[in-house]
C-alpha positions in Angstrom: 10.4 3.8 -11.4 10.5 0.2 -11.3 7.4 -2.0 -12.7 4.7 -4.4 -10.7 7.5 -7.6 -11.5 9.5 -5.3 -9.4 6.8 -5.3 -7.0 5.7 -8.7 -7.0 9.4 -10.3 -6.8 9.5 -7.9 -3.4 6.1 -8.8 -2.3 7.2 -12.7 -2.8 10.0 -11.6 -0.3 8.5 -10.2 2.4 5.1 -11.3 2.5 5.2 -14.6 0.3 2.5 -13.0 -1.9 1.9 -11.6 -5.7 -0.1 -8.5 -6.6 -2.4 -11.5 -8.5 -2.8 -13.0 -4.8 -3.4 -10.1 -2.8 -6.1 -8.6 -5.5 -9.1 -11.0 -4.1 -8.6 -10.0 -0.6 -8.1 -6.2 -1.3 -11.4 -6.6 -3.8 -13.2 -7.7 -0.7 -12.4 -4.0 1.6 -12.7 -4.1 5.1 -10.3 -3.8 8.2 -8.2 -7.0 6.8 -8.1 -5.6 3.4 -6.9 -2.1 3.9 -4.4 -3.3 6.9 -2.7 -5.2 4.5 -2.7 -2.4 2.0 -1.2 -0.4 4.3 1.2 -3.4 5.4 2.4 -3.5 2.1 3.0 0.1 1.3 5.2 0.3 4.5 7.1 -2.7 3.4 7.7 -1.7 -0.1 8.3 1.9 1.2 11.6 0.9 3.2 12.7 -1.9 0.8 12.9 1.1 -2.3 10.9 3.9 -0.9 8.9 5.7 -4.1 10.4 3.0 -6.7 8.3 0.4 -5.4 5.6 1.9 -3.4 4.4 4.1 -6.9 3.7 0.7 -9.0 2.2 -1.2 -6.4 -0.8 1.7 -5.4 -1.1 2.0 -9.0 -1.5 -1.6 -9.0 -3.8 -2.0 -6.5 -5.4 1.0 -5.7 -8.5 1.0 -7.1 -9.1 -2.5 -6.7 -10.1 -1.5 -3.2 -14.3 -0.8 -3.0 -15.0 2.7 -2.5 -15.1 3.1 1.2 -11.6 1.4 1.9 -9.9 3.7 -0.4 -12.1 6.4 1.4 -10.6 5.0 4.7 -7.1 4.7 3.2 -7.0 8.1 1.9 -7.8 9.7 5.8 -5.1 7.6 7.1 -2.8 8.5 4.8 -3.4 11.9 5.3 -3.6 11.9 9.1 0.5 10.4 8.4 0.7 13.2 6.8 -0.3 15.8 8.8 1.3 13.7 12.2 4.6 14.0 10.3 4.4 17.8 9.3 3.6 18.5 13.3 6.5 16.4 14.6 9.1 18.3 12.1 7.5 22.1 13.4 8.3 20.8 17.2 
């Protein structure tokens, strides 16, 4: 697994951004914060898939308050599930 200077030389890539610089508006939660959460996984998730995507929640996870990882978590899972139905069909 690859580390967060991994991460953030990836995130300066793609989104001009660190992990430093996207903690503040994470830490703040909402619509904005978990989008870009989520905008970031996906990024990270085709540049390296796992390598990336692993340091970066670790990261950054729990910066989030309480009810965007709550939120996070249902999307995530709702993937989840979405994907699992597509490959039965």
């Amino acid at each position: 697994m690859l580390g967060t200077d991994d991460v953030d030389e990836e995130l300066q890539r793609g989104f001009g951004l660190s992990i430093n610089e996207l903690e503040p508006l994470l830490k703040a939660g909402g619509d904005a914060a978990e989008m870009k959460f989520m905008e970031c996984c996906r990024y990270l998730w085709q540049a390296d898939g796992a390598e990336l995507t692993e340091p970066f929640i670790e990261a950054l996870f729990n910066k989030l308050p309480a009810k965007s990882r709550c939120v996070l978590f249902q999307r995530m899972l709702t993937i989840v599930y979405l994907a699992q139905d597509a490959q039965q069909t």
